[in-house]
C-alpha positions as CSV (number, residue, x, y, z in Angstrom):
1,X,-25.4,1.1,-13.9
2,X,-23.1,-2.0,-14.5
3,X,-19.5,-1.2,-14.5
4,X,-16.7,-4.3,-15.5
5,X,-13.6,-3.2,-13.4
6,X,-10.0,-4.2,-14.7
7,X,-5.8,-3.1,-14.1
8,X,-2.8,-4.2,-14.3
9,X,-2.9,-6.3,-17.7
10,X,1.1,-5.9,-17.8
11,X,0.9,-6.3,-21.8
12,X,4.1,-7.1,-23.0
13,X,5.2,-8.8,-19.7
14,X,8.1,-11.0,-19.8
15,X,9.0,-13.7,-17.5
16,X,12.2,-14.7,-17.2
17,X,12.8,-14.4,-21.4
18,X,9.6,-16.5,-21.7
19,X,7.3,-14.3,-24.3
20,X,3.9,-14.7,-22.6
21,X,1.6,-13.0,-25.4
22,X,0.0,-16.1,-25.9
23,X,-1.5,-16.1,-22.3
24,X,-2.1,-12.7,-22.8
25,X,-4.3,-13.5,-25.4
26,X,-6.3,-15.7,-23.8
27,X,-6.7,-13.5,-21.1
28,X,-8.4,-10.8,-23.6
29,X,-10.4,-13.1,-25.1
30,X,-12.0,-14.6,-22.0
31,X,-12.6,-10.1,-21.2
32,X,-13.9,-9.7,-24.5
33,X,-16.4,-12.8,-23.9
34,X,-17.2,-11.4,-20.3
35,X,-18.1,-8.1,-21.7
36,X,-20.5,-9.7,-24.4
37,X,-22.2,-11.8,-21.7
38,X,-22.8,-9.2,-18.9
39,X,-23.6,-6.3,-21.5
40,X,-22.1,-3.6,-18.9
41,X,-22.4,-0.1,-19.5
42,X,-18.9,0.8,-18.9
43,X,-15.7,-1.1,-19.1
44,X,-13.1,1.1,-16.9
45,X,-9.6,-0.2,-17.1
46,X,-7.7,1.2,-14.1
47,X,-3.7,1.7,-15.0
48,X,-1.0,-0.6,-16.0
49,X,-2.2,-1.8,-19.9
50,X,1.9,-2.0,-20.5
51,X,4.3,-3.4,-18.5
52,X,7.0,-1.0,-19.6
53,X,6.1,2.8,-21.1
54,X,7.7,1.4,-24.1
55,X,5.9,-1.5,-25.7
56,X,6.9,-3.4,-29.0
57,X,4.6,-2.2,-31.7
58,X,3.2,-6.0,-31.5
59,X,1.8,-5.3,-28.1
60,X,0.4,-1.9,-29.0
61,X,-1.3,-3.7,-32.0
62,X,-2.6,-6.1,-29.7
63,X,-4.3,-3.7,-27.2
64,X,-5.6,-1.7,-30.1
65,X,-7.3,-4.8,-31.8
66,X,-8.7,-5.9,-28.2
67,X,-10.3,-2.2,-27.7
68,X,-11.9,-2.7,-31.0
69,X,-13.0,-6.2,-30.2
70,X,-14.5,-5.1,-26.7
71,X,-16.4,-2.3,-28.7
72,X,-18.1,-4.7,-31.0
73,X,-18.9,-7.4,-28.2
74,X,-21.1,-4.4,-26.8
75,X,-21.5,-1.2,-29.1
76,X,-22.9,0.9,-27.0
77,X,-20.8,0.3,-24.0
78,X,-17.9,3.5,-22.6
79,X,-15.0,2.3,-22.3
80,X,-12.6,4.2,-20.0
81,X,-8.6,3.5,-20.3
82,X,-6.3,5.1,-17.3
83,X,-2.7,5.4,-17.2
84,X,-0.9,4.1,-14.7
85,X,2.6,4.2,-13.6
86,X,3.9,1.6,-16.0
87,X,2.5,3.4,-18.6
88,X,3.6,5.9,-21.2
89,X,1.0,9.0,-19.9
90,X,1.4,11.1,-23.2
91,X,0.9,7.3,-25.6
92,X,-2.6,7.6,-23.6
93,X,-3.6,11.2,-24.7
94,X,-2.3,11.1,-28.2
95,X,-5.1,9.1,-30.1
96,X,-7.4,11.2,-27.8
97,X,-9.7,12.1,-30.3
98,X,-10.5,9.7,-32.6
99,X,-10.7,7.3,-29.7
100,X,-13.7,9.4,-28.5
101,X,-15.3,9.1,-31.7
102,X,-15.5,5.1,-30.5
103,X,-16.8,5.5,-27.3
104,X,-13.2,4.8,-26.0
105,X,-11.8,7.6,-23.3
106,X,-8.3,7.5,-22.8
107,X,-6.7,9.7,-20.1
108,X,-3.1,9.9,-19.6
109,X,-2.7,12.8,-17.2
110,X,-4.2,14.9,-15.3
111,X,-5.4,18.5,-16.9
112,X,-5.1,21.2,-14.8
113,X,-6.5,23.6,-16.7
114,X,-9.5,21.8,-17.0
115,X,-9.6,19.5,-14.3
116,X,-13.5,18.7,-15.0
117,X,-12.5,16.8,-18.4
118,X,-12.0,13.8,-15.9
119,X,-15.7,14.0,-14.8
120,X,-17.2,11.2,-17.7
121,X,-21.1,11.3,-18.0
122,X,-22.9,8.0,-18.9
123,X,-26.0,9.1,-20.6
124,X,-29.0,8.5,-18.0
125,X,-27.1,6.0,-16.2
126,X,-24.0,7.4,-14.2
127,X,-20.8,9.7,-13.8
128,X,-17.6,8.3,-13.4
129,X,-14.7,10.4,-12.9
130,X,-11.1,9.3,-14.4
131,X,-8.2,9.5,-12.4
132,X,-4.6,8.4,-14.5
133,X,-1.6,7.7,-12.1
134,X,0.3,10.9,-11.1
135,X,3.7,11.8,-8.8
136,X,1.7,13.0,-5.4
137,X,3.0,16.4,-5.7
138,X,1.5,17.0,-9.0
139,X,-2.0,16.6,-7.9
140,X,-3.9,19.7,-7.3
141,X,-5.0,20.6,-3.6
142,X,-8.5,19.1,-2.9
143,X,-8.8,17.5,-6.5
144,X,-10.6,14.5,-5.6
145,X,-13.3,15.7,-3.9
146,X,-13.8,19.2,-6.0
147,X,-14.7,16.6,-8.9
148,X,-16.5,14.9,-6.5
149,X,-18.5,18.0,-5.3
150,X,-18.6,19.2,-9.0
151,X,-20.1,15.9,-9.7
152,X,-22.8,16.1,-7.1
153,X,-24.1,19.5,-8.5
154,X,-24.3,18.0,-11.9
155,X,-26.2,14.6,-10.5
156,X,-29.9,16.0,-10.4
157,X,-31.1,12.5,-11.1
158,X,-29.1,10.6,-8.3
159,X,-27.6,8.3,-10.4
160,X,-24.2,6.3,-9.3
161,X,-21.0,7.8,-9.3
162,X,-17.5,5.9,-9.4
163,X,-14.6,7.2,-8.9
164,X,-10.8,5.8,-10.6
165,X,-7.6,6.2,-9.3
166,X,-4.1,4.2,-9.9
167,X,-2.4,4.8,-6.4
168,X,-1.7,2.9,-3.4
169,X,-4.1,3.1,-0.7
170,X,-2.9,2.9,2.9
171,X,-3.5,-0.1,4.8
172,X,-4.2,-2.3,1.0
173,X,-2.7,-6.3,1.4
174,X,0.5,-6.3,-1.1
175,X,1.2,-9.4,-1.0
176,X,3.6,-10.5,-3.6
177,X,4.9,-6.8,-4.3
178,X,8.8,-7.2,-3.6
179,X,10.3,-4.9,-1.2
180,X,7.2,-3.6,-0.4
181,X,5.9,-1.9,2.5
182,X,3.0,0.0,3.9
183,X,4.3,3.0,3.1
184,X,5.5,2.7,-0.9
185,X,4.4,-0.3,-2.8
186,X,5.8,-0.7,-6.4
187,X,7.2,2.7,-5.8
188,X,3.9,4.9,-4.9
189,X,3.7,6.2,-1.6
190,X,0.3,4.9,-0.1
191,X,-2.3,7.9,0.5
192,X,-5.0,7.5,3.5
193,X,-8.7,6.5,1.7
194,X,-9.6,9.8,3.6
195,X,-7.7,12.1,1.2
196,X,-9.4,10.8,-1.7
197,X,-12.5,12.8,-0.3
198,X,-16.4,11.8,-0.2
199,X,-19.2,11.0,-2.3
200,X,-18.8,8.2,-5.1
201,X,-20.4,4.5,-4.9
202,X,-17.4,2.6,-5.7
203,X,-13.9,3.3,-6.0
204,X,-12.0,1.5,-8.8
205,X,-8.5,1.3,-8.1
206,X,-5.6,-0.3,-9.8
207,X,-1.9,-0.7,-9.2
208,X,-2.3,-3.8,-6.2
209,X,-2.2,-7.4,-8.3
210,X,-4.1,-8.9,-4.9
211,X,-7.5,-8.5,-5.7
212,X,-9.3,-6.8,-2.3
213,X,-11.5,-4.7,-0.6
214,X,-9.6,-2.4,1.0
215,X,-12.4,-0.6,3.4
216,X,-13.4,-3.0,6.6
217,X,-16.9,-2.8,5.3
218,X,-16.1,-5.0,2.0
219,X,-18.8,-2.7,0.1
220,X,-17.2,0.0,-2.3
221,X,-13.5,0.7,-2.9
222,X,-11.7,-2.2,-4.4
223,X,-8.5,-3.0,-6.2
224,X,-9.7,-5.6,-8.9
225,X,-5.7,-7.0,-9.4
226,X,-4.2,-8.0,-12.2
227,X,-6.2,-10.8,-14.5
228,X,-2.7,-12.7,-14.6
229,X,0.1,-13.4,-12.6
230,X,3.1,-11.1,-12.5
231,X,5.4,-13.2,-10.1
232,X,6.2,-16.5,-9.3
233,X,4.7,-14.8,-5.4
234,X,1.1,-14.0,-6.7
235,X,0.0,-17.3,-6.0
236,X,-3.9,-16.6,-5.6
237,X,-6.5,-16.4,-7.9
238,X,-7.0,-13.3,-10.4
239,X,-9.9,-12.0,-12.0
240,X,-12.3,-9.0,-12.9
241,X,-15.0,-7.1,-11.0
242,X,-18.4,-6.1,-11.9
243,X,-20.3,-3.9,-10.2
244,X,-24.1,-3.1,-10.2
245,X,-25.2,0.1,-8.7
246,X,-28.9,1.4,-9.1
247,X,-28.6,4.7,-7.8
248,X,-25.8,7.2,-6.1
249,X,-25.6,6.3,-2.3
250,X,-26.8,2.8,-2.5
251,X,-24.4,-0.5,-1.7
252,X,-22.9,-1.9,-4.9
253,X,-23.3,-5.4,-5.4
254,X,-20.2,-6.8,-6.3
255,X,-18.9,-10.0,-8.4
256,X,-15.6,-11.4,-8.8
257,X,-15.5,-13.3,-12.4
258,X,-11.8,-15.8,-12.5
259,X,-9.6,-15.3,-15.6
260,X,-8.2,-19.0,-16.6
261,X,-4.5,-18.9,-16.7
262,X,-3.5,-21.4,-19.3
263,X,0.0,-21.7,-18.0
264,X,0.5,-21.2,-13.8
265,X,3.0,-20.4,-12.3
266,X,4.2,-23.4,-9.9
267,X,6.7,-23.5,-7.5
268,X,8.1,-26.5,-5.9
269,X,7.5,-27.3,-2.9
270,X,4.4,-25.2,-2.9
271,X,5.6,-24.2,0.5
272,X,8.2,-23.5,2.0
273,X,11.8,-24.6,0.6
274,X,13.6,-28.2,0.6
275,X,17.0,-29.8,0.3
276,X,18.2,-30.1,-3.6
277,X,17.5,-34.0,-4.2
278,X,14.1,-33.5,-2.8
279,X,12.8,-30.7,-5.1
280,X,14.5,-32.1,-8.3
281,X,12.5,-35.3,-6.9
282,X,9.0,-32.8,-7.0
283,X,9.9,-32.0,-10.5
284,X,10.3,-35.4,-11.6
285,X,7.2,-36.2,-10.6
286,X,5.8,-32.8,-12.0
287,X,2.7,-34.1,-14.4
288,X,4.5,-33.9,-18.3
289,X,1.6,-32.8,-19.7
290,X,0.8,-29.9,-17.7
291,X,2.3,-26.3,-18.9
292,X,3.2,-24.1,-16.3
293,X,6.4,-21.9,-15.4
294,X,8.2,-23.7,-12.4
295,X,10.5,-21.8,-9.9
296,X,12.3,-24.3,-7.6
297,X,12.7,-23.6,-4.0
298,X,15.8,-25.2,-2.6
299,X,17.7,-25.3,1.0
300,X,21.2,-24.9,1.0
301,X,24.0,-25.2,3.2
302,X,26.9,-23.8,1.0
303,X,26.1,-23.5,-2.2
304,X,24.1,-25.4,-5.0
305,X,26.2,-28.5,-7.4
306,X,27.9,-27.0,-10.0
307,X,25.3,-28.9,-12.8
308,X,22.6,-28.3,-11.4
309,X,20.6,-26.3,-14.0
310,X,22.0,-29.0,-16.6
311,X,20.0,-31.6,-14.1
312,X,16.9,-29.7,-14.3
313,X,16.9,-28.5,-18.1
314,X,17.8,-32.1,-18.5
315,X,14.8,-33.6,-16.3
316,X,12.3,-31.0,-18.1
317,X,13.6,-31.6,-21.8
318,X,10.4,-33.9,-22.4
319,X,8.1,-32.1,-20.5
320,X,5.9,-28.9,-21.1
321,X,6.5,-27.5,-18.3
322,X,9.4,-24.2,-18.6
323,X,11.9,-23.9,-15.9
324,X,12.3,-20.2,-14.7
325,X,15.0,-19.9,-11.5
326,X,16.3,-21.9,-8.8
327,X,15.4,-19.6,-5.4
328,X,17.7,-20.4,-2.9
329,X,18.0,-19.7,0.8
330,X,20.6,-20.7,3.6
331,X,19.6,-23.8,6.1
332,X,19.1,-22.0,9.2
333,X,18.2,-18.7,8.0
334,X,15.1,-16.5,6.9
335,X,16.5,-14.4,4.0
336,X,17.3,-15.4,0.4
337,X,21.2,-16.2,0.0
338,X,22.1,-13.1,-1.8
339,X,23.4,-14.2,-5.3
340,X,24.5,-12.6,-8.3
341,X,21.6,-12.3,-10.8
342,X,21.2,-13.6,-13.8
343,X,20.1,-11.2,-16.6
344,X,16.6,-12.6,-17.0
345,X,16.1,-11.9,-13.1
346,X,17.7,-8.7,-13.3
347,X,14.5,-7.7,-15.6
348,X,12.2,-8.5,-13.2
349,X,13.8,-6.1,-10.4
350,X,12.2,-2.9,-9.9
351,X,14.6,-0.4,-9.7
352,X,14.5,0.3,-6.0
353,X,15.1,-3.6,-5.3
354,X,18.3,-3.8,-7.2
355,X,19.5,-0.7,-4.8
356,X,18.4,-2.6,-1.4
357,X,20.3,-5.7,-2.8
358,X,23.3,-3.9,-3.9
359,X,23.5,-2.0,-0.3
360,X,22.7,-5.0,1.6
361,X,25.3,-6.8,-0.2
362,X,27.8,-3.6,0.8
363,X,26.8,-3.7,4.4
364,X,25.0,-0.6,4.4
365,X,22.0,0.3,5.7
366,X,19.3,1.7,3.4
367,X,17.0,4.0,5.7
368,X,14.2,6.1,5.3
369,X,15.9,9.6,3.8
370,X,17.9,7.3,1.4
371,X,14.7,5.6,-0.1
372,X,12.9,8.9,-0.2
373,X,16.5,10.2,-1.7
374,X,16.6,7.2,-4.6
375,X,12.4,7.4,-5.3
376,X,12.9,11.0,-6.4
377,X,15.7,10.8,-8.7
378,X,13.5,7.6,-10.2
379,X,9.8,9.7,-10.1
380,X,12.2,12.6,-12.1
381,X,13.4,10.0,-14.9
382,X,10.0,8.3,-14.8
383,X,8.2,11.1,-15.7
384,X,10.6,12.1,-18.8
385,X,9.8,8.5,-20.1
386,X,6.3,9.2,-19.5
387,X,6.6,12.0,-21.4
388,X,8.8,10.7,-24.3
């Protein structure tokens, strides 16, 4: 069975009030392309189609026309759609039906009273089983591996089985995820890669942007990352997985196929941070032609000239290039200078960050019980959104 492995697409993203649909776009269209080269069986998109549970009816147009377009670049192809925590989980189950009728699954939570509607047979060719993004607590005792077992009883033929989930695996690199740690990243507690249970060929996860491996043995459970860049911090490449498994218990073999971002992200310097006349000096001699979002990463010792986004909107007027932010940090120090936001940066903030800065700013610490305190009261509002 070939599988095409994809998350995160963030549809609707916007960075720092620059619309990014276009590059969005082209991100689709080089999918829809790879999916009529490499003819795979099943196109499973793990979580995170929408940046917000919310999306302009624009975006939602846009997905819908890209699912049709996948369908005809390989008719005969499953397509399997996942919510994930960004998502609105009852916008994935209400065109249920008529979705089916496509070859187009789309599962937006998890059905307890039927819990083996997640197990997805591919005709002659495989089983994958369909895990949407769920608050830990909601998840029935022993759920992944009693599909899993269920799974095996049904797989007389030994064919592969691959296994979906929208989570954060302990011990998975999250690079570039603000405020993160090993224990919640983006606001999901990580779960050991033991709890998920035993007995599928690959596991396709989603949430992480850094594409990985996450077991030692770089053979089967994998976060394929977003196919663009969320933050100004994912500064590594992005791409999609496909997988080719002959038969259940056998390796996968594995390639990683690069989505073209037609505008980077760029920061200057590319590493590091430098005095003010220096980086506007890296920007000057920023190529005019070349269309990228710049962040600029500049050393201070007090504070930053009073013109100085005038200077830079002025230096970028004739280029193509779109200035973002000015990040700034003290000479001498390791942290960002804490500074008020403006309201394009305040989007970007997960909820959680804007609480660390607010009590860091206060003096006060923000420990373990307060964190666990401030992610329930955000998993109870979450899900009512979800629901909405």
């Amino acid at each position: 069975m070939k599988i095409l492995h994809t998350s995160d697409w963030h549809l609707g993203h916007v960075l720092y009030n620059n619309d990014r649909s276009e590059e969005q776009k082209t991100m689709l269209e080089q999918i829809i392309s790879i999916v009529q080269n490499h003819k795979p069986e099943v196109l499973l998109i793990a979580g995170d189609i929408y940046h917000i549970s919310q999306p302009s009816s624009l975006i939602q147009t846009l997905f819908a026309n890209t699912i049709m377009s996948l369908r005809n670049a390989n008719p005969k192809m499953q397509i399997i759609i996942t919510a994930g925590n960004h998502d609105s989980a009852i916008k994935h189950e209400i065109f249920k039906q008529p979705w089916q009728t496509l070859n187009v699954h789309t599962i937006g939570v998890i059905n307890r009273n039927d819990i083996f509607q997640h197990i997805i047979e591919i005709e002659n060719k495989g089983f994958v089983i369909a895990i949407p993004y769920s608050y830990e607590r909601n998840i029935p005792e022993d759920f992944y591996q009693t599909l899993l077992s269920e799974v095996e009883k049904r797989n007389t033929n030994n064919l592969p089985v691959i296994l979906s989930a929208h989570t954060t695996i302990f011990g998975c690199d999250f690079t570039s995820h603000q405020n993160a740690d090993e224990k919640i990243v983006g606001g999901i507690e990580a779960i050991s890669i033991e709890s998920i249970g035993e007995g599928y060929d690959y596991l396709a996860l989603g949430h992480i942007h850094k594409p990985q491996f996450v077991d030692k043995a770089k053979e089967k459970i994998r976060y394929s990352g977003t196919p663009l860049p969320i933050n100004f911090d994912e500064n590594y490449s992005h791409s999609i997985t496909l997988i080719e498994i002959e038969k259940h218990n056998q390796i996968p073999q594995i390639q990683t196929i690069e989505i073209e971002n037609p505008r980077p992200l760029v920061t200057l310097p590319t590493e590091g941070f430098a005095k003010w006349e220096e980086v506007k000096e890296l920007l000057i001699k920023f190529p005019d032609e070349i269309e990228a979002y710049i962040r600029l990463n500049v050393e201070i010792e007090d504070m930053l000239p009073s013109e100085a986004e005038f200077q830079i909107k002025s230096i970028v007027s004739n280029k193509k290039c779109r200035f973002c932010y000015i990040n700034t940090k003290r000479k001498n120090t390791q942290t960002t200078e804490i500074t008020p936001l403006t309201l394009a940066e305040f989007q970007q903030e997960e909820p959680i960050d804007i609480a660390k800065r607010y009590l860091k700013y206060s003096n006060v610490e923000f420990d373990e019980q307060m964190q666990e305190a401030f992610n329930q009261v955000l998993e109870i509002i979450s899900q009512e959104s979800q629901n909405e």
